[in-house]
C-alpha positions in Angstrom: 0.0 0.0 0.0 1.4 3.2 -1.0 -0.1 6.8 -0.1 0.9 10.0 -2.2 0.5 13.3 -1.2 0.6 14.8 -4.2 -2.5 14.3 -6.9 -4.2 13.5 -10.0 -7.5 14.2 -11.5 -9.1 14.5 -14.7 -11.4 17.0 -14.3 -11.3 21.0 -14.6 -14.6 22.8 -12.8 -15.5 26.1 -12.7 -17.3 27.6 -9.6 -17.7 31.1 -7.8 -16.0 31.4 -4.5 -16.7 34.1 -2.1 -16.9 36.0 -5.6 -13.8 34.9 -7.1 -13.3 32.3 -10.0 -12.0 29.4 -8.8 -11.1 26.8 -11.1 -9.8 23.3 -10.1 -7.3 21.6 -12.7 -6.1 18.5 -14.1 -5.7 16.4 -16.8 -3.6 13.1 -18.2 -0.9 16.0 -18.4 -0.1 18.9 -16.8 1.2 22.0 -18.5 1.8 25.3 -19.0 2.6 27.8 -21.6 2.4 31.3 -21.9 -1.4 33.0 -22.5 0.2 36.5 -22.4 4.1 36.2 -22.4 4.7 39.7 -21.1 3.0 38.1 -17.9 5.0 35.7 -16.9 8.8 35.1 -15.7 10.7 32.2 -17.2 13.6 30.6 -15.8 15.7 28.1 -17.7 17.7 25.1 -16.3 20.7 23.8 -18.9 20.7 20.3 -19.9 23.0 18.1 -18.1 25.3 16.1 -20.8 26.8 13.6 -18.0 25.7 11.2 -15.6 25.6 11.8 -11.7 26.5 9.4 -9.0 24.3 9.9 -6.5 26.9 9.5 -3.5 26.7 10.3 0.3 28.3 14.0 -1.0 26.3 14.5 -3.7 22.5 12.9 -2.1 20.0 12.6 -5.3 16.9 11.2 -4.0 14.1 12.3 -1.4 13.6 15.8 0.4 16.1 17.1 1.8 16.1 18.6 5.3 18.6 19.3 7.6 19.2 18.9 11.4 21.9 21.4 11.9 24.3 20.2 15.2 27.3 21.6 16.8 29.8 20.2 19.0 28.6 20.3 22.1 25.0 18.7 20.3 23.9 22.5 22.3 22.4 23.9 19.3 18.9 22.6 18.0 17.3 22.7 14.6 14.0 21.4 13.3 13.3 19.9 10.1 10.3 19.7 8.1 7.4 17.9 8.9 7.6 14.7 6.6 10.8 14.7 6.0 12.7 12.0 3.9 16.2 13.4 4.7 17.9 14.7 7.0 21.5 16.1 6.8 24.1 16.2 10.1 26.3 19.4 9.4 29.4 20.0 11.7 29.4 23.6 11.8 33.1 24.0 12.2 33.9 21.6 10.0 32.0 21.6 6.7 31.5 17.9 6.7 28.0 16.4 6.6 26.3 13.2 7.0 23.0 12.6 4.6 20.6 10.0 6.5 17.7 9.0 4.4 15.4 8.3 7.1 13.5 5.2 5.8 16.7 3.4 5.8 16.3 4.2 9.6 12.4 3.3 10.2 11.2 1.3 7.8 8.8 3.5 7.2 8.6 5.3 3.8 7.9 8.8 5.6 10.5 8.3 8.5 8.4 8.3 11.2 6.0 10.8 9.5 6.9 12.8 11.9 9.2 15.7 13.6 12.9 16.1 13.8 14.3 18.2 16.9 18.5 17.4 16.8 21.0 15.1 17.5 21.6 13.7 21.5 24.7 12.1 20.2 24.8 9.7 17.6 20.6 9.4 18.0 18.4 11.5 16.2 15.5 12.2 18.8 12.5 12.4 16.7 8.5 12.9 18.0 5.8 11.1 16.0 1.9 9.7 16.1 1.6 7.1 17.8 -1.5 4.7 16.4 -3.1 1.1 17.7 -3.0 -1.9 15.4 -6.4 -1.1 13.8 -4.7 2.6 12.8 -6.6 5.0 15.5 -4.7 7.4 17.3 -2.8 6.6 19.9 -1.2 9.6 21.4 2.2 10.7 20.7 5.8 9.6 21.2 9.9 10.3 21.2 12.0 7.7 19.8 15.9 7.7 19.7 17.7 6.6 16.2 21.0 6.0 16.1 22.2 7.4 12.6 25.0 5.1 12.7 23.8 1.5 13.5 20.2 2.1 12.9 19.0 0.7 15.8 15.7 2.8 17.2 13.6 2.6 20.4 10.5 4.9 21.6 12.0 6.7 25.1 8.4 8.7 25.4 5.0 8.5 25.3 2.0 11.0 25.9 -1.7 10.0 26.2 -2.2 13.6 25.0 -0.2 16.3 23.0 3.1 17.6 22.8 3.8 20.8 23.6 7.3 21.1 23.1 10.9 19.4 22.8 13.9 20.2 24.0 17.8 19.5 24.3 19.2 21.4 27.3 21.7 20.7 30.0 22.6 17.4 27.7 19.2 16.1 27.9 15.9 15.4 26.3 12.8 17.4 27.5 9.1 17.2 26.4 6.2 18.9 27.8 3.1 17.4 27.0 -0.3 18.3 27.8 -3.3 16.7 28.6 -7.6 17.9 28.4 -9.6 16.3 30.4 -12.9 17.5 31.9 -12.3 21.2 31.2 -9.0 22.0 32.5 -5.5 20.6 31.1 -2.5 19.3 33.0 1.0 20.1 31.4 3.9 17.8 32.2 7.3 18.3 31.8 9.2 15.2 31.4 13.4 14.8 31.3 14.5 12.0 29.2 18.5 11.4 30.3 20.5 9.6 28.5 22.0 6.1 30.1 23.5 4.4 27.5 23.1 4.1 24.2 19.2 3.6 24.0 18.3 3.9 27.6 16.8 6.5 28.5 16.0 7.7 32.6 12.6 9.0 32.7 11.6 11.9 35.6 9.1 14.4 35.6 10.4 17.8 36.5 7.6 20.3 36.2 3.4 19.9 36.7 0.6 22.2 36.3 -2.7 22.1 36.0 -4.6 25.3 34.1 -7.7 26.2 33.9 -7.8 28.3 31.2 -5.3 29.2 28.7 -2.3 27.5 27.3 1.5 27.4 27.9 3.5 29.1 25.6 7.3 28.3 25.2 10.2 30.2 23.2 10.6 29.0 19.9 14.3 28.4 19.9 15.1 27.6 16.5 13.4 26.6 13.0 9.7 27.2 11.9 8.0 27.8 14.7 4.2 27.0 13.1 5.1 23.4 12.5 6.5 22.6 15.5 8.0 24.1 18.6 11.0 24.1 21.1 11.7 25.1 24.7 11.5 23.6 27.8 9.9 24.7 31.4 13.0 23.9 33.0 15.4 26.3 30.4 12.5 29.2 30.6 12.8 28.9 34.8 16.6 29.3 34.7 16.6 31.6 32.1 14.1 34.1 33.1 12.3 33.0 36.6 8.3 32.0 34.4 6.6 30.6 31.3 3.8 32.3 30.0 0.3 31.5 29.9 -1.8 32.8 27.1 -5.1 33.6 28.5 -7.7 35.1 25.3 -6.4 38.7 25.4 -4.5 37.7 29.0 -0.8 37.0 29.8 0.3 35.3 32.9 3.6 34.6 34.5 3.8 30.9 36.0 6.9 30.6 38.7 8.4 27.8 39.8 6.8 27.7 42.2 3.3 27.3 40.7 2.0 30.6 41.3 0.1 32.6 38.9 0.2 36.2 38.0 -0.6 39.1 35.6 2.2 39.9 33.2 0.4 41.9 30.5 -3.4 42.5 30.0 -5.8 43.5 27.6 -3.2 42.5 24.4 -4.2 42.6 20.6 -5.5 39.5 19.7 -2.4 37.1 18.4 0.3 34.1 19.2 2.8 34.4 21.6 6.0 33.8 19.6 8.6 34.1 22.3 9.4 36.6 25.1 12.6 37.8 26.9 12.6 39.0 30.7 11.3 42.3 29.4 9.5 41.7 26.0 7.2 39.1 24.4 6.6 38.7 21.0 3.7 38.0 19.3 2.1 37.8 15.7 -1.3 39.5 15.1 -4.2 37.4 13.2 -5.1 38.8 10.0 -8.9 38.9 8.7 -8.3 35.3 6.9 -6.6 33.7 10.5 -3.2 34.1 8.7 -0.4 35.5 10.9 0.5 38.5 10.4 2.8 41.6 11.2 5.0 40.7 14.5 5.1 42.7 17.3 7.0 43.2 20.9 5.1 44.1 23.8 6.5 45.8 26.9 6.2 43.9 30.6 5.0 46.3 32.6 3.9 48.8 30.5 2.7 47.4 27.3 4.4 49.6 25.4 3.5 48.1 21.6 6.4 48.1 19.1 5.4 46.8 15.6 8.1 45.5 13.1 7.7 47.5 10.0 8.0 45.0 6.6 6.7 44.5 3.3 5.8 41.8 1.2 4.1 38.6 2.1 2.7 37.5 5.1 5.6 36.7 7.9 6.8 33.5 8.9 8.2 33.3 12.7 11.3 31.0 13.1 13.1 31.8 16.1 13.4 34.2 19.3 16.5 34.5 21.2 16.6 37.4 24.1 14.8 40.3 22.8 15.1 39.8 19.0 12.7 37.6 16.9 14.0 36.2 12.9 10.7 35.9 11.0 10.7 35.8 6.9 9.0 37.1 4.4 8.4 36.6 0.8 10.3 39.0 -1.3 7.4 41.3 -3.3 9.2 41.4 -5.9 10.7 37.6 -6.3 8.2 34.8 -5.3 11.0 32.6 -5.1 12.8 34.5 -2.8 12.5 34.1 1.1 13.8 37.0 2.9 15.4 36.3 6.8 14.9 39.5 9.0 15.6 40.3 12.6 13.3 42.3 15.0 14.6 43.7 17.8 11.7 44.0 20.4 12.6 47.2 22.2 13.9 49.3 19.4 12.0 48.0 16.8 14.8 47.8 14.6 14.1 45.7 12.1 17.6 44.2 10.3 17.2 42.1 6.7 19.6 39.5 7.5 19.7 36.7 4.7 17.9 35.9 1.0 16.9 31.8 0.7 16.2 30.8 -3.1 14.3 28.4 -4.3 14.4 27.3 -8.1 13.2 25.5 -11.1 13.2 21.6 -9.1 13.0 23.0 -6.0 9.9 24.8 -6.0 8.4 22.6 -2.8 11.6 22.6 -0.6 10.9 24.3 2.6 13.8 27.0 2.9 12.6 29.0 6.2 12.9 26.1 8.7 16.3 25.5 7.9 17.4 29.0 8.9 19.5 28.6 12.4 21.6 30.8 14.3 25.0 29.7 15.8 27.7 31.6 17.5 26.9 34.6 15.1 26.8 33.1 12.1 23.6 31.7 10.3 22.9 28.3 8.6 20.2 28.1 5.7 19.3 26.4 2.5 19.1 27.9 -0.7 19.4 27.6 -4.8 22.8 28.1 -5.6 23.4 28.2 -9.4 20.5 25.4 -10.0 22.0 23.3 -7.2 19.9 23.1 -3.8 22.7 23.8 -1.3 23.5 24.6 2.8 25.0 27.8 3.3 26.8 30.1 5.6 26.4 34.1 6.5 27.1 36.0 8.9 24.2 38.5 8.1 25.4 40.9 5.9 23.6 40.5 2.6 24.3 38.6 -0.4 28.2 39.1 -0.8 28.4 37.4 2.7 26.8 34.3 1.4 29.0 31.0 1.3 28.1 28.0 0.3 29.1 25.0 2.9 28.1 21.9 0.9 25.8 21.2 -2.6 23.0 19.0 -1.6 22.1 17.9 -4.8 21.4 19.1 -8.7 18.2 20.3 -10.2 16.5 17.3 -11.3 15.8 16.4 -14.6 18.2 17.5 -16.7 19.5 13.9 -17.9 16.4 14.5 -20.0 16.2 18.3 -21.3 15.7 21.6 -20.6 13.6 22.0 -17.6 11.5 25.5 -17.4 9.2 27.6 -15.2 6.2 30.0 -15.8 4.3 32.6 -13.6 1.6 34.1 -14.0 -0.2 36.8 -11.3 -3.8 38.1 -12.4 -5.2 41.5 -11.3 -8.6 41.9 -11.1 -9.6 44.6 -14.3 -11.5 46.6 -12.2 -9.9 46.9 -8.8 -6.3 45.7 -10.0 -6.1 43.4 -6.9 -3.8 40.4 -7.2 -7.1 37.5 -7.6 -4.9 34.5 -8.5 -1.1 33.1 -8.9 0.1 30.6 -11.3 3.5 28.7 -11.1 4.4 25.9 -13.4 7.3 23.6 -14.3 7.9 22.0 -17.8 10.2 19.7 -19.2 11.8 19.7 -23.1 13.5 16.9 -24.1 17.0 17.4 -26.0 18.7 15.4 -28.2 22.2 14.3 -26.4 21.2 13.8 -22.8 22.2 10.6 -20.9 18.3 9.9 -19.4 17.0 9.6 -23.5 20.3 7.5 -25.5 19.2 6.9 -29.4 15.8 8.4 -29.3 15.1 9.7 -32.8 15.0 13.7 -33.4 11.5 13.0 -34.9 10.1 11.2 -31.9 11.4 14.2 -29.9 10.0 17.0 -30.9 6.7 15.0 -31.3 6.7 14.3 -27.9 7.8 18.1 -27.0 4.8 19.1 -29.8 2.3 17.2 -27.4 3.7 18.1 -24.7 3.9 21.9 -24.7 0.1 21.8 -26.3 -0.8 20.5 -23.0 0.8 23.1 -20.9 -0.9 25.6 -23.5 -4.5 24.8 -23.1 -4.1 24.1 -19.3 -2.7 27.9 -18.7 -4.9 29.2 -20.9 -8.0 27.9 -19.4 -6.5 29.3 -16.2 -6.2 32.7 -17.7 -9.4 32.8 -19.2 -11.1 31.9 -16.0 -9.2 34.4 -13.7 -10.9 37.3 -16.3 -14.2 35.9 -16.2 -15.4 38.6 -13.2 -17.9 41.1 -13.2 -17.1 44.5 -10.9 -19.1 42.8 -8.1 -16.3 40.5 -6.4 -14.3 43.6 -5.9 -15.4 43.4 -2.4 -13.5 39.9 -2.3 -10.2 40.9 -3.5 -8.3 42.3 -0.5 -5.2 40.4 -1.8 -5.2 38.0 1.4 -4.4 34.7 1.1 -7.9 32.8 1.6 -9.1 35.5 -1.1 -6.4 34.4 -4.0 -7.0 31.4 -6.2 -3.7 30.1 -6.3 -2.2 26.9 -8.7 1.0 25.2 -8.6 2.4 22.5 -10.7 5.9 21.5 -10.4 7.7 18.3 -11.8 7.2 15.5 -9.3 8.8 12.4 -11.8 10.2 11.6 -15.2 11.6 8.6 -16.2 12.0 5.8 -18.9 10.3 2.5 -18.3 12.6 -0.5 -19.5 13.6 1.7 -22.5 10.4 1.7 -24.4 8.2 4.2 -23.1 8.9 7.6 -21.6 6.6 8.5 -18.6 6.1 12.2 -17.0 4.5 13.0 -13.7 3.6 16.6 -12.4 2.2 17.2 -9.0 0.1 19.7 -8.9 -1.8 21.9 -6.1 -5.0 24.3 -6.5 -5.9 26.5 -3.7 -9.0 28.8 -3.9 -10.6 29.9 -0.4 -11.2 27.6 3.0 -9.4 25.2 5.0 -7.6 23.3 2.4 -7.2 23.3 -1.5 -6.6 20.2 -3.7 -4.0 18.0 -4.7 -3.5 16.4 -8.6 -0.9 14.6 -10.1 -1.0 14.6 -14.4 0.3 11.8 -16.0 1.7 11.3 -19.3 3.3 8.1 -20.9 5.0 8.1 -24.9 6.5 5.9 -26.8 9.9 6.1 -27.3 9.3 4.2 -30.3 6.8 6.2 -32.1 6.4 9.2 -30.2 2.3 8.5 -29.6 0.8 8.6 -26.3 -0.2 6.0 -24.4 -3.4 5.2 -23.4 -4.7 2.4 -20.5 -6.2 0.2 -24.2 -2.9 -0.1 -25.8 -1.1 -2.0 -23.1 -4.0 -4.2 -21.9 -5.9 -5.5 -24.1 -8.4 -7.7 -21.9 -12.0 -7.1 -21.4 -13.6 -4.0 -19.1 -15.2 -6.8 -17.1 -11.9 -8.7 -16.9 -10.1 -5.6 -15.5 -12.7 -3.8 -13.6 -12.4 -7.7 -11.8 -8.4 -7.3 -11.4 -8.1 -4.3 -10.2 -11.2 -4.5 -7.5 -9.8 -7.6 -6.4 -6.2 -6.2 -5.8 -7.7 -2.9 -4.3 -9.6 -5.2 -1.7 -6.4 -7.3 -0.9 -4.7 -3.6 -0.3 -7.3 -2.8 2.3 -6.8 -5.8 4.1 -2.9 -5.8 3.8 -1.9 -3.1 6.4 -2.4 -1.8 9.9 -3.6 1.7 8.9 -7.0 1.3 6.2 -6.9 4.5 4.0 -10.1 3.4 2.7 -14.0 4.7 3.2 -15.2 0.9 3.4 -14.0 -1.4 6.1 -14.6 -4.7 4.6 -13.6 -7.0 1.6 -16.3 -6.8 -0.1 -17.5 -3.2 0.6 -14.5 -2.6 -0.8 -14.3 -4.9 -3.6 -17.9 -3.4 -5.1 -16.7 0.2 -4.4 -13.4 -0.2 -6.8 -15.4 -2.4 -8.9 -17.9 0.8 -10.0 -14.7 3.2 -10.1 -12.4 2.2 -12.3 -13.0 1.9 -15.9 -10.4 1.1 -19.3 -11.0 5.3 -20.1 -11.2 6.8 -16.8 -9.0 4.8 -14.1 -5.6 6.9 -14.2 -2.1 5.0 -14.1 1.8 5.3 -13.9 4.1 2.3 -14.7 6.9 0.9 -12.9 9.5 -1.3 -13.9 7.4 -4.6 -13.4 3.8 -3.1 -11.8 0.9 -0.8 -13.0 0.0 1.5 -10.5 -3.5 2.3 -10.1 -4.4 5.8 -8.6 -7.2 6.6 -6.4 -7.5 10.4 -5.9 -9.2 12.0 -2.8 -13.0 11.4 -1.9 -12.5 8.6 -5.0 -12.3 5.9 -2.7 -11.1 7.1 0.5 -11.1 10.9 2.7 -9.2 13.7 1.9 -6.9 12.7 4.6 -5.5 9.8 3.1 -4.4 11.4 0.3 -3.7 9.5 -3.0 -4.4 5.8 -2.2 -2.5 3.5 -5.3 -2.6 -0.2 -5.8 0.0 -1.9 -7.6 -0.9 -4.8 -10.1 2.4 -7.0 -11.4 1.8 -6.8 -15.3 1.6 -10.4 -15.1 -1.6 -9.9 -13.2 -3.3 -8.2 -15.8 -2.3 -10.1 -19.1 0.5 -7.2 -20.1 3.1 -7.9 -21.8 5.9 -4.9 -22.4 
């Protein structure tokens, strides 16, 4: 059983949202082209005319995200939620250690969870915690030794976690639990025995009534997930803080509550100092917005003055706050600022890229801060790499290590469009529109001895796709009438956004040529909509390939095969992705879904891969459920 987050679809629908066109896309392929070239920004990648070795220097495969360690393992980072790879930098050094983390779980997500930093050689790690029959179970810490692989869970909560944190050369979580209107937090210090054996002791308990504990966030993205530890924040400062509605209180160590500030603006506690806390306001759509300081005592308000997009908190250490923001004037630019909370001296400190390959890696929660100097990712030169700066713009910026090339470029030259439409009447950004694209080239070591005719068929089809997928796009986003003016206050719930970005090419055993593009549509409310377009050429003849010219059985015959191998996937794991909870249920659910000009595929080497998107046959939650079918199975013969 295998779940994608990314998406498919093969329909395009057209509705009205809160007054805005909002358009939902997808087809066998994916594209985009240019409806009005003076709109968009294009950004070439070179062809690559040599093979690369994917090495422990030089990682290929899987996201990567760092956990950034120093010396003294004193210095935390987080990584992305989800993350496939993690990379273990020694600061002083240069050297790194890439650790694909499935090699350390088992588990094709890691341990779908989050990373906090290195207690050693073990990578401490929270994650859900689920019962055989795949309900929630709570939550809990395990320990991975990089080196040896060996793993072992040191923690578990009934309830949530609130932080984690590495101080004084130990683990500490705080955890918190509801229970008949009031919730107990726990602080819990994990020290380290021996290798994978870990003393347990609970330093800190309080029960609140109302409100929730609030914790600095030491390092990385602090809306993901979140550092700090009671104990830290007690010899730091003398209290935590307790968010309260418009109400902050100072907890002691003692236990005892009292006022700190009253009567704030209506935001998230971000951090705080002895003198200052930091929050971000809520904007009208529930998006964070513009940090601010407030003053201990007197609640003096100092607000950090920025443009462009809406801010991203990462860290707070003493009385300054790093939060980025998207450069206005580059979407693929990330800028790193500092705020300092009494002056209100805001400082741009660094610039993180992404690029054409790397539109989906996750540059802010890499950003640390160690002994003055700062450690990020970024697009170097069309290579995703870890850098170095001390701060002071771009002529500051080293590069430490190159994480990997753009993808792709055994095959071609890989592109990008963008498109931003204004609304004709109120000339308010309504809708955004990124997408990747792939030309094959003669020469390139991923396509030996394909025919120059067969090429530029394929790139013929191809970019036709891209065409009438942007164009549709374009058209729709002009479709208004004066009356959704009111709508377009340029905030992100209010934007129709769409994304599609190369997720896979490849050549299956040397015959056919197969391109996948994940895409992501976005228009208003709690979550958008995942696709993934799909399209599959012969190298031979440069046609497309349909589901009819590689099986050639009966609709009966498959609609049989595949229901039968979709109800064996139900039953064949702990977690069921699935709406029905039986064989059969199952079984006569696939059985009406999947047809020989509907049912959307990739191939593999020896497998067909049949893809079930969202609300197809299972909640939006599971994501994209696929079955694989040997071709054997199905009568195929390549």
């Amino acid at each position: 059983m295998k779940n994608n987050a990314s998406g498919y679809s093969e329909m395009r629908n057209s509705m009205k949202k809160t007054g805005i066109v909002a358009i939902v896309v997808a087809l066998l392929l994916t594209g985009c082209a240019q409806p009005d070239a003076a709109s968009f920004h294009d950004n070439n990648v070179k062809p690559q005319e040599e093979d690369i070795t994917a090495t422990p220097e030089n990682p290929q495969d899987g996201d990567i995200t760092p956990a950034l360690v120093d010396d003294s393992n004193e210095l935390i980072e987080l990584s992305y939620y989800g993350a496939d790879e993690v990379l273990i930098l020694d600061k002083d050094s240069g050297d790194y250690t890439s650790v694909k983390l499935e090699d350390l779980t088992g588990y094709p997500w890691g341990y779908e969870s989050v990373l906090y930093f290195l207690d050693g050689d073990n990578l401490i790690a929270s994650f859900y915690e689920q019962t055989d029959d795949g309900h929630p179970d709570g939550y809990g810490i395990a320990a991975i030794n990089y080196k040896t692989r060996e793993k072992s869970t040191i923690y578990h909560t009934d309830g949530y976690l609130v932080s984690v944190d590495y101080y004084n050369g130990a683990v500490y979580v705080v955890s918190g639990l509801h229970a008949d209107g009031v919730t107990t937090y726990t602080e819990t210090c994990l020290k380290k025995l021996s290798d994978m054996d870990y003393e347990s002791s609970v330093t800190w308990e309080k029960t609140i009534a109302s409100g929730y504990i609030k914790l600095n966030e030491l390092m990385g993205n602090g809306y993901e997930h979140h550092t700090g530890c009671v104990t830290r924040s007690f010899d730091d400062l003398g209290f935590v803080v307790v968010q309260n509605d418009k109400e902050l209180y100072a907890v002691g160590r003692d236990g005892n509550m009292s006022v700190l500030v009253s009567d704030i603006e209506t935001g998230m506690v971000k951090g705080y100092s002895k003198d200052i806390v930091f929050l971000q306001k809520f904007g009208d759509s529930y998006e964070l917005g513009i940090p601010y300081s407030l003053a201990i005592g007197n609640g003096e308000i100092v607000q950090a003055q920025v443009s462009g997009g809406d801010p991203e908190s990462l860290f707070v250490q003493g009385d300054v706050m790093y939060f980025g923001v998207e450069n206005p004037l580059n979407e693929d630019e990330k800028i790193v600022y500092s705020f300092d909370g009494k002056s209100g001296e805001v400082n741009e400190i660094l610039t993180t890229r992404n690029g054409v390959g790397f539109k989906d890696v996750v540059l802010l929660s890499s950003v640390s801060e160690c002994d003055g100097i700062y450690y990020y990712i970024s697009v170097v030169d069309d290579r995703l790499c870890w850098c170095k700066s001390r701060g002071h713009g771009a002529s500051d910026e080293r590069v430490v290590s190159v994480i990997k090339d753009a993808p792709f470029r055994e095959f071609g030259v890989v592109s990008s469009s963008r498109y931003v439409g204004r609304c004709p009447y109120c000339d308010n950004v309504i809708a955004k529109y990124y997408c990747e694209t792939i030309s094959l080239e003669m020469g390139c070591v991923g396509l030996p001895g394909v025919d120059i005719d067969v090429e530029n068929k394929i790139n013929d089809q191809i970019q036709k796709s891209y065409a009438e997928i942007s164009q549709e796009f374009y058209d729709s986003c002009t479709a208004i009438d004066d009356s959704s003016c009111s709508y377009h206050d340029e905030s992100v719930m209010n934007i129709q956004t769409e994304d599609w970005t190369l997720g896979s090419l490849g050549v299956i055993r040397g015959k056919y040529f197969q391109v996948i593009e994940d895409g992501y549509w976005y228009g208003g409310g709690a979550h958008g909509y995942p696709y993934m377009a799909i399209m599959i050429f012969d190298l031979a003849t440069g046609e497309k390939i349909s589901l009819k010219d590689l099986y050639h059985g009966s609709e009966e015959d498959f609609k049989t095969i595949v229901a039968t191998a979709t109800a064996e996937d139900m039953e064949s794991g702990n977690y069921n992705p699935y709406f029905t909870e039986t064989y059969d249920d199952t079984y006569a659910a696939a059985y009406e879904v999947v047809t020989l000009d509907t049912t959307h595929f990739t191939m593999d080497e020896d497998s067909l891969n049949i893809w079930y998107s969202p609300y197809e046959m299972g909640p939006y939650a599971s994501g994209y459920i696929t079955v694989e079918i040997p071709y054997e199975d199905l009568g195929i013969s390549l």
